[in-house]
C-alpha positions, 0 to 999 in steps of 0.5 A, a space after each residue: 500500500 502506497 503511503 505519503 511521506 510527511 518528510 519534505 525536501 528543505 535544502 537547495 543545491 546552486 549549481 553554476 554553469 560556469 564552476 562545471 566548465 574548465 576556462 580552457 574548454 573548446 566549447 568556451 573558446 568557440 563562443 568567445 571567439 565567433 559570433 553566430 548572429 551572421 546567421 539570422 541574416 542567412 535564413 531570413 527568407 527562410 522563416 516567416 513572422 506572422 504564419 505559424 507556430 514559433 520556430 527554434 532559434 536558428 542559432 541554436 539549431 546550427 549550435 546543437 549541429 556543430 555540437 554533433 559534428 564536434 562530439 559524434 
């Protein structure tokens, strides 16, 4: 028979992004280095502002791409 447990969680754990990537990280460098928002400019005419649902940024679907390529 399922009971409630009448112990709740009373504690929080911060964790930082930056605290989990080393300085010296690839994926650190490629984003301080290159600036990704020649694209929006790419595939202007590829998306539509008023018809639709909202796309995925393309900035972030080339990222999730080159993260593909990098990593297999």
């Amino acid at each position: 028979m399922l009971t409630k447990s009448k112990d709740k969680q009373t504690s929080y754990e911060f964790v930082m992004l930056e605290e989990l990537v080393k300085e010296d990280h690839l994926l650190r460098k490629i984003d301080k280095y290159i600036d990704f928002s020649f694209i929006y400019g790419e595939v202007e005419d590829l998306y539509s502002s008023d018809n639709g649902r909202p796309s995925i940024d393309p900035v972030v679907l080339f990222k999730m791409t080159l993260l593909q390529y990098l990593y297999g």
